[in-house]
LOSENU-709380 format. One record per residue: residue number from 0; residue in three letters; chain; x, y, z of N, C-alpha, C, O in turn. Coordinates in steps of 0.2 Angstrom, whole numbers, plus 5000, padded with zeros to 4 digits. Example, Ala and Ser with C-alpha at 12.3 -4.5 7.8 and 13.67 -1.06 7.14 Angstrom:
+------+-------+--------+-------+--------+------+--------+---------+------+-------+--------+------+-------+--------+------+
: milo : marnu : drenlo : neast : nnorth :  nup : caeast : canorth : caup : ceast : cnorth :  cup : oeast : onorth :  oup :
+------+-------+--------+-------+--------+------+--------+---------+------+-------+--------+------+-------+--------+------+
:    0 :   ALA :      A :  5066 :   4972 : 5039 :   5062 :    4978 : 5039 :  5066 :   4984 : 5039 :  5071 :   4983 : 5042 :
:    1 :   SER :      A :  5064 :   4989 : 5035 :   5068 :    4995 : 5036 :  5064 :   5000 : 5039 :  5067 :   5006 : 5040 :
+------+-------+--------+-------+--------+------+--------+---------+------+-------+--------+------+-------+--------+------+
% end
This chain:
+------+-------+--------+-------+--------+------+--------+---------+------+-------+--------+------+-------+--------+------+
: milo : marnu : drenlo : neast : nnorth :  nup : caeast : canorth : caup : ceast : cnorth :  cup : oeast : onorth :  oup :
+------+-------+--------+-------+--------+------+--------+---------+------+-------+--------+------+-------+--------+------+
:    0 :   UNK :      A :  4785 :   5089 : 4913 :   4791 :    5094 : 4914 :  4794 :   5093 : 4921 :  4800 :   5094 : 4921 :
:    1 :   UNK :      A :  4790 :   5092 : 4926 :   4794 :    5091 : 4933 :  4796 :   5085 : 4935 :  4797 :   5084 : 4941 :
:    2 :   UNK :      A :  4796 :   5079 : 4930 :   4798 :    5072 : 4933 :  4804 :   5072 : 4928 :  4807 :   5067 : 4929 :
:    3 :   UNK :      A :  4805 :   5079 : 4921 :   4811 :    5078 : 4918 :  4818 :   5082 : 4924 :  4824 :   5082 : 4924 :
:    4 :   UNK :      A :  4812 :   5086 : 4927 :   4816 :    5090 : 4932 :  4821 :   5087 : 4937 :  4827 :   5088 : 4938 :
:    5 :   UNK :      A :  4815 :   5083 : 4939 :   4818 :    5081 : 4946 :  4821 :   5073 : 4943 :  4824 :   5069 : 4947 :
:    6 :   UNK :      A :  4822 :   5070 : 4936 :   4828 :    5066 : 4934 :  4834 :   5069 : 4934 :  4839 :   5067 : 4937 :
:    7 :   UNK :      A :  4834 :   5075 : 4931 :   4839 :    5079 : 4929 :  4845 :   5082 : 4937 :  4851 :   5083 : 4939 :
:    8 :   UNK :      A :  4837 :   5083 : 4940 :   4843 :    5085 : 4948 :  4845 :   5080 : 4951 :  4851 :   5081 : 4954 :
:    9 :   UNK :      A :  4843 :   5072 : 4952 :   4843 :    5066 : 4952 :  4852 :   5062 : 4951 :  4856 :   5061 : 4955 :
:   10 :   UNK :      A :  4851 :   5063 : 4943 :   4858 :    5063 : 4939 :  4863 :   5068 : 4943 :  4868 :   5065 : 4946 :
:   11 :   UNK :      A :  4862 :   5073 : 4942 :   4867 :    5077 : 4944 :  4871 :   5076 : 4952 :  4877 :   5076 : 4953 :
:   12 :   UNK :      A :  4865 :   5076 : 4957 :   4868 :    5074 : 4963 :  4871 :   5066 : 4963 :  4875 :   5064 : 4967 :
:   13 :   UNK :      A :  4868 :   5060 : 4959 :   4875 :    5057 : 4958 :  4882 :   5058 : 4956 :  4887 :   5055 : 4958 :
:   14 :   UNK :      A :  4882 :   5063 : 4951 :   4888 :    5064 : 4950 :  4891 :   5066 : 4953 :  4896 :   5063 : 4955 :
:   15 :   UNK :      A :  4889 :   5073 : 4956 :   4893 :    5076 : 4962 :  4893 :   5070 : 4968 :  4897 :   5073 : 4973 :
:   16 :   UNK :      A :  4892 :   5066 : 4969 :   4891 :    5062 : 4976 :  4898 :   5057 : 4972 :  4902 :   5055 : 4976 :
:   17 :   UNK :      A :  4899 :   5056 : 4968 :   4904 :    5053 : 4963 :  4911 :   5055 : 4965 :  4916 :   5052 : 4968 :
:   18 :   UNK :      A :  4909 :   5064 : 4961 :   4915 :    5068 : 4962 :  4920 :   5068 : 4970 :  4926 :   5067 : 4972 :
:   19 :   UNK :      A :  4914 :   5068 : 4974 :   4916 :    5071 : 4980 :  4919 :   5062 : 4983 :  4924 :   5062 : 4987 :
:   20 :   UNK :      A :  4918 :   5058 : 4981 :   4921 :    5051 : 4985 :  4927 :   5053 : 4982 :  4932 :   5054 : 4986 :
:   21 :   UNK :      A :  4926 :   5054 : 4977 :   4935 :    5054 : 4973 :  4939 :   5058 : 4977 :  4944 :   5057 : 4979 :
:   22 :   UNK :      A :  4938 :   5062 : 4977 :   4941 :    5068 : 4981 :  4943 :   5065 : 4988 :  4949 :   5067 : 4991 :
:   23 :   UNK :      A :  4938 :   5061 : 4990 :   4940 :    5059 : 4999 :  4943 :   5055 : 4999 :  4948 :   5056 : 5003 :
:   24 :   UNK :      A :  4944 :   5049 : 4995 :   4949 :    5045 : 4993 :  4957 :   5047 : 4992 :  4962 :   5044 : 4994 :
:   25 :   UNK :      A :  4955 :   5052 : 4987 :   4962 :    5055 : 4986 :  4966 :   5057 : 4994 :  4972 :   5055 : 4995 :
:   26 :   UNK :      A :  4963 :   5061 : 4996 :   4965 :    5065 : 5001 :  4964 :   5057 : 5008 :  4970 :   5057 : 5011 :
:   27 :   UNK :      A :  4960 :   5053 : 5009 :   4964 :    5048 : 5013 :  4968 :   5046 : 5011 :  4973 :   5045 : 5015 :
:   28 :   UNK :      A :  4970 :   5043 : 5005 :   4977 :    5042 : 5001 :  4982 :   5045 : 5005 :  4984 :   5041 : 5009 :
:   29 :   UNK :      A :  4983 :   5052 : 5004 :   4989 :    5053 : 5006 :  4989 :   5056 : 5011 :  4995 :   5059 : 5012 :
:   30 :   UNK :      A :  4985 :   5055 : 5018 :   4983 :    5056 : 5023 :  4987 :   5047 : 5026 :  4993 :   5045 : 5029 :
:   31 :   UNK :      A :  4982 :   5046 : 5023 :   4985 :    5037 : 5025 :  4995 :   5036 : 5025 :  4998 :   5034 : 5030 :
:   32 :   UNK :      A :  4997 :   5038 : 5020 :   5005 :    5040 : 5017 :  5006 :   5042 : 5022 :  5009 :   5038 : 5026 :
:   33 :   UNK :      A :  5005 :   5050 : 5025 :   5007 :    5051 : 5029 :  5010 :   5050 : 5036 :  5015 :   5051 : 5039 :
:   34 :   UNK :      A :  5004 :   5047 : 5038 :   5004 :    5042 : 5042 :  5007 :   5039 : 5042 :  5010 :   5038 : 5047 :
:   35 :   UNK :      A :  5010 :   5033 : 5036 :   5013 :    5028 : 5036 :  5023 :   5032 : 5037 :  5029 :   5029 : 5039 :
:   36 :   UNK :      A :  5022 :   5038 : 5034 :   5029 :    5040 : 5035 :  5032 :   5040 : 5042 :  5038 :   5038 : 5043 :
:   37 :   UNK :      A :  5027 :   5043 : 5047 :   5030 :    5047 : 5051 :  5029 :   5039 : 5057 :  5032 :   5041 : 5062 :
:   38 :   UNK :      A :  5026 :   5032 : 5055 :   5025 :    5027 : 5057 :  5033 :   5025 : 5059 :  5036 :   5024 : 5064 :
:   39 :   UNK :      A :  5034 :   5026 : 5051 :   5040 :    5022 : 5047 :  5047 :   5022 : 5051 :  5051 :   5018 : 5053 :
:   40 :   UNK :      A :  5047 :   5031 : 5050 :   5053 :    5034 : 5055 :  5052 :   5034 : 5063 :  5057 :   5035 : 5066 :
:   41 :   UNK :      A :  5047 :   5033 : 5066 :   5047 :    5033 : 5074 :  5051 :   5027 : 5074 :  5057 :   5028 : 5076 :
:   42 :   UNK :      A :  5047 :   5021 : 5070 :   5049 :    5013 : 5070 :  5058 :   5013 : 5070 :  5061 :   5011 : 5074 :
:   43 :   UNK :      A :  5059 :   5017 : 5063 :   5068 :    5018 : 5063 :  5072 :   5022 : 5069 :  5078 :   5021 : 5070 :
:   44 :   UNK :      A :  5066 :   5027 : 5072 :   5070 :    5027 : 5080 :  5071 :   5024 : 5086 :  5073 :   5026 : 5091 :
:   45 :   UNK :      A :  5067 :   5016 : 5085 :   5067 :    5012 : 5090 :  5061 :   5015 : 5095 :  5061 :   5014 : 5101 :
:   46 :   UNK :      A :  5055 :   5018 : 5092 :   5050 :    5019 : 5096 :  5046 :   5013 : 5096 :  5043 :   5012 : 5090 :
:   47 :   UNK :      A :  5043 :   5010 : 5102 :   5041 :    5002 : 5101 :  5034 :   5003 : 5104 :  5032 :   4998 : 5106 :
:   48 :   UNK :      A :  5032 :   5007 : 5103 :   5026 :    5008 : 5106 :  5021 :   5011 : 5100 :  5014 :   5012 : 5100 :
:   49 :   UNK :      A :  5025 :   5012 : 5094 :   5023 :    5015 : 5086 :  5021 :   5006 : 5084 :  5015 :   5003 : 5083 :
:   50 :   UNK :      A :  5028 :   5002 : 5084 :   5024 :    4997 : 5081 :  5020 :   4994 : 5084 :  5018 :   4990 : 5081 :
:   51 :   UNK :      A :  5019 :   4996 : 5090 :   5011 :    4990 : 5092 :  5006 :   4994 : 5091 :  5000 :   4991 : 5091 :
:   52 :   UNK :      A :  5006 :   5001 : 5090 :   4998 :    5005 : 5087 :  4999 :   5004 : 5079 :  4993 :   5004 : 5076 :
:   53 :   UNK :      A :  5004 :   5004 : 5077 :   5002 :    5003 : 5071 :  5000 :   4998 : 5066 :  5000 :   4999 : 5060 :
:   54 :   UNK :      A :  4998 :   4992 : 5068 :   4992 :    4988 : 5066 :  4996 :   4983 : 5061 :  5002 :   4985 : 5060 :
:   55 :   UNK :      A :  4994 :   4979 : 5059 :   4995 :    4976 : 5052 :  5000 :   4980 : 5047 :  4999 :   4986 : 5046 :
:   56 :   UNK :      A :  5006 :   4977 : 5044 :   5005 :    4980 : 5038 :  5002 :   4976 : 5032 :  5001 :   4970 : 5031 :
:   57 :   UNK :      A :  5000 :   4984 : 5026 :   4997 :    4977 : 5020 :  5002 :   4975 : 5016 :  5003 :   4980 : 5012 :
:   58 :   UNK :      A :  5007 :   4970 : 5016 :   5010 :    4967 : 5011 :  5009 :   4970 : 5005 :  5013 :   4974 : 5003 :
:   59 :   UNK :      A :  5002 :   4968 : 5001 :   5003 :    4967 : 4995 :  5003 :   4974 : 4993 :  5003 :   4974 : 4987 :
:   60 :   UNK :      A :  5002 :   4981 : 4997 :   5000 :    4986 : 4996 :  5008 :   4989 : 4997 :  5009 :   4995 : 4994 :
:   61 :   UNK :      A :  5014 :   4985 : 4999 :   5020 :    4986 : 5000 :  5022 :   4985 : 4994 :  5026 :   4989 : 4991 :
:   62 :   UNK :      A :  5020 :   4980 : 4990 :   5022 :    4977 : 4985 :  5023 :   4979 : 4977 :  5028 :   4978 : 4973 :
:   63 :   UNK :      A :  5016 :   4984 : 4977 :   5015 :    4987 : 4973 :  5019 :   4995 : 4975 :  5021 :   4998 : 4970 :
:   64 :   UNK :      A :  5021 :   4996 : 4981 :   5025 :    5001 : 4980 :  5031 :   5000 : 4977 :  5034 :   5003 : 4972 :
:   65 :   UNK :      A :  5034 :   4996 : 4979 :   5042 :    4994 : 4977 :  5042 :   4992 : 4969 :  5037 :   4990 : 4966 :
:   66 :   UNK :      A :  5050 :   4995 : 4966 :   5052 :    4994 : 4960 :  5050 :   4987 : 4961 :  5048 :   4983 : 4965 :
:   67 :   UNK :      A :  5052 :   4988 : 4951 :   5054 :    4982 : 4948 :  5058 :   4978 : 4952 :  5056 :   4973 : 4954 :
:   68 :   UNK :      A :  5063 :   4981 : 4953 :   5069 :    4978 : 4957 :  5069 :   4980 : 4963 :  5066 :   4985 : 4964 :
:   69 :   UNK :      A :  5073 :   4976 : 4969 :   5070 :    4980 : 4974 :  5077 :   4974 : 4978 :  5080 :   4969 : 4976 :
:   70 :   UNK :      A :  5078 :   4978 : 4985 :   5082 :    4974 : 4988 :  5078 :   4974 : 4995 :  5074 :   4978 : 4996 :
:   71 :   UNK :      A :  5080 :   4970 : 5002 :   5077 :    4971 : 5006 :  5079 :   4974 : 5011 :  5077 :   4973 : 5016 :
:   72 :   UNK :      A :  5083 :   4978 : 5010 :   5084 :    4985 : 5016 :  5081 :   4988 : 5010 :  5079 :   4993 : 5014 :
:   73 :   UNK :      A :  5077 :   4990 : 5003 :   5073 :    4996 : 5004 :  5066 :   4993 : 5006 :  5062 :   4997 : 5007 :
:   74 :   UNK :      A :  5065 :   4984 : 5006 :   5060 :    4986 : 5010 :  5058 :   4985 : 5016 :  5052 :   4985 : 5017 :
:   75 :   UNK :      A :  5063 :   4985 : 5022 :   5066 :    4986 : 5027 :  5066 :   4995 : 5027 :  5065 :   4997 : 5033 :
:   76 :   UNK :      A :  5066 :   4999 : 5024 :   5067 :    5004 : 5025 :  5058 :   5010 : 5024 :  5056 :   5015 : 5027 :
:   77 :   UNK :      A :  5054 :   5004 : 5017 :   5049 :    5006 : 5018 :  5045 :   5005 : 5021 :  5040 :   5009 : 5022 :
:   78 :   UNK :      A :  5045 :   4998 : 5024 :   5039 :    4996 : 5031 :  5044 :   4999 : 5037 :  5040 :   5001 : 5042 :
:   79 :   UNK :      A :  5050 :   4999 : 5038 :   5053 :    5000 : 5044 :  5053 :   4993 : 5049 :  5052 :   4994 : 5055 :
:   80 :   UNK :      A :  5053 :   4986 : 5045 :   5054 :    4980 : 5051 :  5060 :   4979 : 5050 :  5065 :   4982 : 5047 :
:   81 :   UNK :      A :  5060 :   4974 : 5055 :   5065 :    4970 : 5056 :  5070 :   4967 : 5051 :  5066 :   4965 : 5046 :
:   82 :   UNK :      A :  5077 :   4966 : 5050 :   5079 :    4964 : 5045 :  5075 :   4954 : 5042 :  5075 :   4951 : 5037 :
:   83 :   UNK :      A :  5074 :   4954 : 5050 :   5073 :    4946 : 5048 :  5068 :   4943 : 5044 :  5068 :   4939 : 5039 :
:   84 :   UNK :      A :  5060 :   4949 : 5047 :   5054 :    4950 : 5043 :  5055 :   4951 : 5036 :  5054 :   4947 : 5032 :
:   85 :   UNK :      A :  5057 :   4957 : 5036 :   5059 :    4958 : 5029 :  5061 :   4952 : 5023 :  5059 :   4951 : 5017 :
:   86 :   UNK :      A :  5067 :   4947 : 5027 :   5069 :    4941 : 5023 :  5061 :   4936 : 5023 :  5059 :   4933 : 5018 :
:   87 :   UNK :      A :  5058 :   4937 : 5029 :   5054 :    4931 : 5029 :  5050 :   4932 : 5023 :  5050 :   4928 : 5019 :
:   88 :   UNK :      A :  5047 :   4939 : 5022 :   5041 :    4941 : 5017 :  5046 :   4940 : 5011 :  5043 :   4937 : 5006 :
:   89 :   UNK :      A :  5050 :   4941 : 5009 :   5055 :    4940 : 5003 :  5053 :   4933 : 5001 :  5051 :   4931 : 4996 :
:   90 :   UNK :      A :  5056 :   4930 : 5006 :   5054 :    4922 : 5002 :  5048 :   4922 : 5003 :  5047 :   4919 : 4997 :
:   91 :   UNK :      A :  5042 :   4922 : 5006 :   5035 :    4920 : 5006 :  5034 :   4924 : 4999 :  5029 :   4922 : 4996 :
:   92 :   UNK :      A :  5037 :   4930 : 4995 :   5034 :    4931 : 4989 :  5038 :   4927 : 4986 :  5035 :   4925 : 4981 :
:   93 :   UNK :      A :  5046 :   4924 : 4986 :   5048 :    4921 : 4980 :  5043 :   4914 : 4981 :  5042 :   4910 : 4976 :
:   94 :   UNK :      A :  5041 :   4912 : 4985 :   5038 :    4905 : 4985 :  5032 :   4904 : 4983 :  5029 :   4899 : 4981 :
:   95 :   UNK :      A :  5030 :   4911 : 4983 :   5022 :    4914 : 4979 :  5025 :   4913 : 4970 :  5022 :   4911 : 4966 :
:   96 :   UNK :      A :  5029 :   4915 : 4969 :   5032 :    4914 : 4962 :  5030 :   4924 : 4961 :  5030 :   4927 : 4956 :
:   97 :   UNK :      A :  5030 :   4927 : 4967 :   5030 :    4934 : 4964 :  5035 :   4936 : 4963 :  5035 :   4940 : 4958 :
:   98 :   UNK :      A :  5040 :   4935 : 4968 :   5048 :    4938 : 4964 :  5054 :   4933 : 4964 :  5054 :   4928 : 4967 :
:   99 :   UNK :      A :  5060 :   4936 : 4960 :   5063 :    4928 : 4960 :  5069 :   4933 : 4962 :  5069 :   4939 : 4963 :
:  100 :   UNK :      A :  5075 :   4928 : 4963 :   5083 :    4931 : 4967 :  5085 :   4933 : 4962 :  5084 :   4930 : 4957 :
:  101 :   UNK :      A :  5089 :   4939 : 4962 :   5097 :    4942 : 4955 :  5101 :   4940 : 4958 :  5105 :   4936 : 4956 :
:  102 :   UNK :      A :  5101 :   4943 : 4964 :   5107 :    4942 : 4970 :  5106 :   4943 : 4977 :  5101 :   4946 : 4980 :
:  103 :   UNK :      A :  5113 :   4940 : 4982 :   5110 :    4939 : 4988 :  5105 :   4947 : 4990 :  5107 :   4953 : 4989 :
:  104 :   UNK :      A :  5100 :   4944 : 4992 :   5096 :    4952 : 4996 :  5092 :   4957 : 4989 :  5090 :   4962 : 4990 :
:  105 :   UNK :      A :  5094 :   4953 : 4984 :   5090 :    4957 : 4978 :  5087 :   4954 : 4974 :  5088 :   4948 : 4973 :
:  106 :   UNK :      A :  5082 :   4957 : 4972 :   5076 :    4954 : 4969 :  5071 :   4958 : 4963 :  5069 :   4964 : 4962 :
:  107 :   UNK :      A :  5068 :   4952 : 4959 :   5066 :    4954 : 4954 :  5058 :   4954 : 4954 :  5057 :   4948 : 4954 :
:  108 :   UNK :      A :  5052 :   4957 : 4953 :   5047 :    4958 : 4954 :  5044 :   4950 : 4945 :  5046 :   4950 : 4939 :
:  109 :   UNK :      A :  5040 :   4947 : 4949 :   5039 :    4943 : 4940 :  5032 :   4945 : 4937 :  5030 :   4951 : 4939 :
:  110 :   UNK :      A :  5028 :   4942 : 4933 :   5023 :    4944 : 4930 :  5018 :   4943 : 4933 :  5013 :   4945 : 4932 :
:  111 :   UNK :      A :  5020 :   4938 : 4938 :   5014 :    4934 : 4938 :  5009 :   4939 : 4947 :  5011 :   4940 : 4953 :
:  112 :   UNK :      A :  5005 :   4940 : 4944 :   5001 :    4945 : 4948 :  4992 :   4941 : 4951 :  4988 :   4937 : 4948 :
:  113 :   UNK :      A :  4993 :   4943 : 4959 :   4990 :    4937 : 4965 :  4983 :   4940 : 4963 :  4982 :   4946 : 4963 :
:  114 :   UNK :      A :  4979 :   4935 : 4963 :   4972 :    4936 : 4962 :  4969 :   4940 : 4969 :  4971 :   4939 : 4975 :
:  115 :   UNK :      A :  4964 :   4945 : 4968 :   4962 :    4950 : 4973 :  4956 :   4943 : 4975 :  4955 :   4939 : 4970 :
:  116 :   UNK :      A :  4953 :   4941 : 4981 :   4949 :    4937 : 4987 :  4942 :   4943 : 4987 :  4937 :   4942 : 4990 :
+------+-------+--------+-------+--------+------+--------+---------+------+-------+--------+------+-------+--------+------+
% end
């Protein structure tokens, strides 16, 4: 009876240990976001001291935010770079076959989806 006990307390404190990741996830999620906002906007005020603390961006984490359709002043506007970047990354996904041109500076997301490493 006490080794179904101590299974039983066992189980449950994984779940709870389960629940509680999800929760911390969630709330980094949108901690993280936030962060990337107010990133975003220093960057669009010409604060140049944001972009060198602010580290990397993740592309492909870029990528999944933007529409289907997308042009690159929105995604100039969601990482907050340079217009030139923005082009550079444009073509480095259309040369990836991940999006192809509609029109100049717009762009269509394709199907074809980059293996995770």
């Amino acid at each position: 009876m006490v080794h179904g006990e101590v299974e039983r307390l066992k189980a449950r404190e994984a779940r709870l240990r389960q629940k509680r990741i999800l929760l911390l996830r969630r709330e980094l999620a949108k901690t993280r976001e936030a962060v990337e906002a107010l990133e975003r906007e220093l960057r669009l005020l010409g604060d140049r001291q944001t972009g060198r603390s602010a580290g990397r961006i993740a592309w492909s984490e870029i990528y999944e935010r933007l529409g289907k359709t997308f042009t690159t002043k929105e995604l100039r506007e969601l990482t907050g770079v340079r217009p030139s970047l923005a082009a550079s990354i444009a073509f480095a996904w259309k040369k990836l076959g991940r999006i192809v041109t509609t029109q100049r500076g717009r762009y269509r997301k394709t199907e074809l989806r980059r293996r995770r490493r």
